[in-house]
C-alpha positions in Angstrom: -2.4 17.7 20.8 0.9 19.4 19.3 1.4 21.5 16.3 4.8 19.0 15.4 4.0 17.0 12.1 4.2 13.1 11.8 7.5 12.7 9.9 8.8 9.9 7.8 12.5 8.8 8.7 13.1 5.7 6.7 11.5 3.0 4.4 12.0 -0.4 3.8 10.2 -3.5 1.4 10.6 -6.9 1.1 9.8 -9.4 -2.1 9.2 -13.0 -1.9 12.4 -15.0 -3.5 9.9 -16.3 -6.6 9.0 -14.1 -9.9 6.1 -15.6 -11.8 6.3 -13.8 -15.2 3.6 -13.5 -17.9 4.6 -16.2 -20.0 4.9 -18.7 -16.9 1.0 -17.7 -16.3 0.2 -18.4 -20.0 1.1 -21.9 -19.4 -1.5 -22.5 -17.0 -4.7 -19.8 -18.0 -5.8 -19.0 -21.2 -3.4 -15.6 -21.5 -0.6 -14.1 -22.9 2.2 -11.7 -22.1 0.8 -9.4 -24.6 -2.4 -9.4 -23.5 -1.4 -8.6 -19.8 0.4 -6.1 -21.0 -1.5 -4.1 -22.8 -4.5 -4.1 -20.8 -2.5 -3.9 -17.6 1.2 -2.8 -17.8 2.3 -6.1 -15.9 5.3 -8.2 -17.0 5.7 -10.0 -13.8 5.3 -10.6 -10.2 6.4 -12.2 -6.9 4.9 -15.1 -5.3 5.3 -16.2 -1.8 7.2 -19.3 -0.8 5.4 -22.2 0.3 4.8 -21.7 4.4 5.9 -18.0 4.1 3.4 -16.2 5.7 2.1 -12.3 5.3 3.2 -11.7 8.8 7.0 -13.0 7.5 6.9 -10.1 4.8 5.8 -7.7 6.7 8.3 -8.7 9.5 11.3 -8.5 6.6 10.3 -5.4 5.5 9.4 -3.9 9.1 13.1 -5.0 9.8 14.8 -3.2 6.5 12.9 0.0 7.4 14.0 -0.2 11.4 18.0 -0.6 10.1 17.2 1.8 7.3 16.6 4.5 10.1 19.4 3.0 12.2 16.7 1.6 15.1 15.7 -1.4 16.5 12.4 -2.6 18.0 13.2 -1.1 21.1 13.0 2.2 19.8 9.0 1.3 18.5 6.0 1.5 20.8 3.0 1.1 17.8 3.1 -1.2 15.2 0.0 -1.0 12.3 -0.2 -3.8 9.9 -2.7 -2.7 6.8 -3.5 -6.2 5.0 -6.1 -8.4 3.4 -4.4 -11.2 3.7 -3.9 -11.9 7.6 -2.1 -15.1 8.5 -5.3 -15.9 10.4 -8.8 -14.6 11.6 -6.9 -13.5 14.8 -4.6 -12.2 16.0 -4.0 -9.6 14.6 -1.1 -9.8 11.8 0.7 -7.3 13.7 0.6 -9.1 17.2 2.5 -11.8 15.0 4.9 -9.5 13.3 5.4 -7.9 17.0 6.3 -11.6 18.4 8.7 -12.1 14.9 10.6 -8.8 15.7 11.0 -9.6 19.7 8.6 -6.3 21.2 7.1 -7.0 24.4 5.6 -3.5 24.9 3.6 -1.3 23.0 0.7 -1.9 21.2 0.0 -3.9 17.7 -3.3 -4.1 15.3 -4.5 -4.6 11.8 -5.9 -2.2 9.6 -8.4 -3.3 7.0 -9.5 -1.0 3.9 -7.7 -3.9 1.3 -5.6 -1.8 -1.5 -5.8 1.7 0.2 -5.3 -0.3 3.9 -1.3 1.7 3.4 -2.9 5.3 3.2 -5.7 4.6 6.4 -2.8 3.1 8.4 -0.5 6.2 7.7 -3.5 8.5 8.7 -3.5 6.5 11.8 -0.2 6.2 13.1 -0.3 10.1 12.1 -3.5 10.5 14.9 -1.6 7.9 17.4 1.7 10.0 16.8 0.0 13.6 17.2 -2.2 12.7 20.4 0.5 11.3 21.8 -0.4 7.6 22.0 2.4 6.7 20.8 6.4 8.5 20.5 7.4 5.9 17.3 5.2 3.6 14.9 6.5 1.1 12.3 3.9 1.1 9.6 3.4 -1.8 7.2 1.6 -2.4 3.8 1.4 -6.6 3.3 0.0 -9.0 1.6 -0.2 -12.6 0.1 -2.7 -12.2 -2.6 -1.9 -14.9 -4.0 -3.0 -17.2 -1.5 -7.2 -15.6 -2.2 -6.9 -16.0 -6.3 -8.6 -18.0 -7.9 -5.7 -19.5 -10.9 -8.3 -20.4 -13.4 -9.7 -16.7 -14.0 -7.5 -14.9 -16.0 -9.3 -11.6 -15.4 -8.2 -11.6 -11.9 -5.1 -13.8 -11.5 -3.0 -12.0 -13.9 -3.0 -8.2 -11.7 -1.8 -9.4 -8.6 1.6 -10.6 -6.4 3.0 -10.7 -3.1 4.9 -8.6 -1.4 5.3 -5.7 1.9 6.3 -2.4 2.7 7.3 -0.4 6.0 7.7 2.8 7.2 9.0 4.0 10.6 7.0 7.1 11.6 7.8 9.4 14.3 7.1 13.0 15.3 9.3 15.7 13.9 10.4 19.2 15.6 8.5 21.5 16.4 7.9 23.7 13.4 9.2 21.3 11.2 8.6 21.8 7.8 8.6 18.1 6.9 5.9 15.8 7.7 2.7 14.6 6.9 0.7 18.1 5.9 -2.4 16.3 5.2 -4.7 13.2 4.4 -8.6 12.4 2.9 -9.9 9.1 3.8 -13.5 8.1 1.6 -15.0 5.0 1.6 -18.6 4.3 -0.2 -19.7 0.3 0.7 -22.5 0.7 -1.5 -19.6 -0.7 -4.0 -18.8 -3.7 -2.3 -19.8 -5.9 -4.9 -17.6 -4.6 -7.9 -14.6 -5.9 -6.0 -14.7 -8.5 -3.3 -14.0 -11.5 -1.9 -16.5 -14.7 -2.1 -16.0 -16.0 1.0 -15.1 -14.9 4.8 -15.6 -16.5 8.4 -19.3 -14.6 8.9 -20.5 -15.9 5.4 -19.4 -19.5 4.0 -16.4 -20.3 6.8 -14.0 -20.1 4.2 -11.6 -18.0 2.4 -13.1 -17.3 -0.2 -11.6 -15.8 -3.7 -11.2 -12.3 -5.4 -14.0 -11.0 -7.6 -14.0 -8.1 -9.4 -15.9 -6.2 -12.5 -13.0 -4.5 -13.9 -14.4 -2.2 -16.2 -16.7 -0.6 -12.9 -13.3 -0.6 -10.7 -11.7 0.9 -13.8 -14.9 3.6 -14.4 -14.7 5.0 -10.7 -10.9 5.0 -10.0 -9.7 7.6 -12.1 -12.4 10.4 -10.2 -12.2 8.4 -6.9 -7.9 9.2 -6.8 -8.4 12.2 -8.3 -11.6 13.2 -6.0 -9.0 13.1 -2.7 -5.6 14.5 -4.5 -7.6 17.6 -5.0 -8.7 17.3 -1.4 -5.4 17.1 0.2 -4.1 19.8 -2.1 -6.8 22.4 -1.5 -6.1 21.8 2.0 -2.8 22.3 2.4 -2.7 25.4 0.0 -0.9 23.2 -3.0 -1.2 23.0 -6.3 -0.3 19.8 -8.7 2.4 21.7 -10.0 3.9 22.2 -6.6 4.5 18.0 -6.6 7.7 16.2 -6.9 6.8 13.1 -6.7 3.0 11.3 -7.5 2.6 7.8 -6.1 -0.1 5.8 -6.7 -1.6 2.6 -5.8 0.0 0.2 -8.2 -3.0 -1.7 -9.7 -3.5 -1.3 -13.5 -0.6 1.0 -15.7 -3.8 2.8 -17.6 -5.6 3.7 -14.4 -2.1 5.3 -13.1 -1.9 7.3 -16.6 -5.4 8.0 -16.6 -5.0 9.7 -13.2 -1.8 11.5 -14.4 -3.6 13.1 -17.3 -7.1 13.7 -15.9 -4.6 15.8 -13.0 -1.9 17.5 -15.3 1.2 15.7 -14.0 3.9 15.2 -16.1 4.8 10.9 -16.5 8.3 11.7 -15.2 6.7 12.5 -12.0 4.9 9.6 -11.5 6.3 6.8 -9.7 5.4 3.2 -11.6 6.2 -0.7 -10.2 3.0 -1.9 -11.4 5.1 -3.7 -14.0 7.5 -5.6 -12.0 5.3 -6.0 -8.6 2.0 -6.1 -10.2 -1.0 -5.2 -7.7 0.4 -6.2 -4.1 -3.0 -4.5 -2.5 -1.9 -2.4 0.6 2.1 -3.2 0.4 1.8 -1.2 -3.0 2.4 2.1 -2.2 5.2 1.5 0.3 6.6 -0.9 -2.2 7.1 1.8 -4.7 7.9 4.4 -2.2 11.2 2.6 -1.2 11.7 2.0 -4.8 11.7 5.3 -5.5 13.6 6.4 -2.2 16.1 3.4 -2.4 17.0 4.9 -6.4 17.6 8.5 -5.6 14.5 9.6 -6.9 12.5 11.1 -4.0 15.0 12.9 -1.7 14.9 14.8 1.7 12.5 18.0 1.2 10.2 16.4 -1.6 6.2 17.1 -2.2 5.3 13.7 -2.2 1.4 12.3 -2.8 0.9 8.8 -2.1 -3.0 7.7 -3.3 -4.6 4.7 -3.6 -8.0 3.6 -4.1 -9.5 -0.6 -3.0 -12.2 -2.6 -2.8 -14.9 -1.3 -0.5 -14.7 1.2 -2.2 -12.3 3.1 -0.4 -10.1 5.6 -1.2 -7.7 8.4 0.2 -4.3 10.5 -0.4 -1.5 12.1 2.1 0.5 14.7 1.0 4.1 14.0 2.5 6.9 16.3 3.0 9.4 14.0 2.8 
């Protein structure tokens, strides 16, 4: 064990070449750019090429984040992929993305909790880091959601895209006042069935499409995010006025408000992509985290909170100092 903190040193994304906006999906589903809108604060969002693969995102944005914190692969020894969208049953996305970015040692693995899979795999490269498993981890939030949607429901093909994430990770100094201070992890299966997939290798042997009852996704999310922001803060010994920045899972613009009034945080300190990304699942909140890194906004020595909240249920937040 060690009393240094897991610190962030750099952040990098990647976004598929194609952007599919409303009015391209009204051509095809019974919707329109004002509907999305409204009900979801999406104007567009980006699809993945023909043949490219999640491992190829995450790979592109594993890379960014690696020059971003002037490093290369030889200076990572863990490598934790959070996705929903694997290229296949196994290996592991990661073992791919660790053959794409030419590692030979260390170790590589999935983690699975679908749109808060970013948060759980921050928590764990945080334990690796700490217990001394590992000296330097490359963590990734990716996904090709488009590949499980079914394009004749407009209830579900409208919220999401494609896209990844990465941050390197790596202990700070001793005493350190940067870091990740905390993180709550909650998960509650009996849920399941509010937001799912129809299909898997165990059930019908095939992929299988997203479900989902959005007004019950939309009834729990506000108190689930809420539930672990307080959690983190309480804690740590923070308060919500003590935050700089507040970043959320990007799923649904009147779920990220809702959170942001039902916890007293100004809407200047929230951090929204939802409209331009839509819901990329776990590559959301490190999608908008190098947004908001890559335009000034969050700078060295910031409160951060990054939260999301997935099918499952499952839920969590980490309070950064960035």
């Amino acid at each position: 064990m060690t009393d240094k903190k897991s610190i962030i040193r750099s952040v990098g994304s990647y976004l598929p070449a194609r952007v599919v906006t409303n009015d391209e999906l009204a051509k095809t589903v019974d919707t329109s750019d004002e509907w999305i809108q409204q009900r979801t604060g999406i104007k567009q969002r980006y699809i993945a090429a023909e043949g490219e693969n999640t491992s190829d995102l995450a790979a592109a944005a594993g890379r960014k984040a690696m020059e971003n914190a002037g490093l290369t692969i030889d200076d990572i020894d863990l490598i934790v992929v959070a996705t929903t969208t694997p290229d296949m049953t196994f290996p592991a996305t990661a073992a791919v993305v660790q053959q794409k970015l030419g590692m030979h040692h260390g170790a590589a693995f999935d983690i699975q909790a679908v749109c808060s899979g970013f948060v759980y795999a921050v928590a764990t490269a945080d334990s690796y880091l700490k217990n001394g498993l590992a000296k330097r981890a490359l963590v990734i939030g990716a996904e090709t959601a488009s590949r499980i949607l079914d394009w004749n429901d407009r209830t579900t093909c409208v919220l999401f895209g494609d896209g990844a994430g990465a941050v390197v990770m790596e202990l700070g100094k001793a005493g350190e006042e940067r870091g990740v201070l905390a993180t709550s992890l909650r998960s509650d299966g009996h849920h399941w069935n509010k937001l799912y997939t129809d299909g898997g290798p165990s059930s019908t042997q095939s992929m299988g499409h997203i479900r989902m009852e959005g007004k019950e996704v939309f009834k729990h999310a506000v108190g689930m995010i809420t539930d672990v922001v307080y959690k983190v803060l309480e804690d740590t010994g923070h308060t919500i006025d003590d935050l700089d920045w507040f970043v959320p899972h990007q799923a649904n613009k009147r779920i990220i408000d809702g959170a942001g009034v039902k916890l007293g945080l100004p809407p200047e300190k929230v951090v929204v992509t939802v409209d331009r990304h839509a819901n990329t699942s776990a590559a959301s909140v490190p999608l908008a985290l190098h947004t908001a890194v890559a335009d000034g906004r969050i700078k060295r020595g910031d409160l951060v909170m990054i939260e999301a909240m997935g099918g499952g249920f499952t839920w969590g937040a980490s309070l950064i100092r960035w």
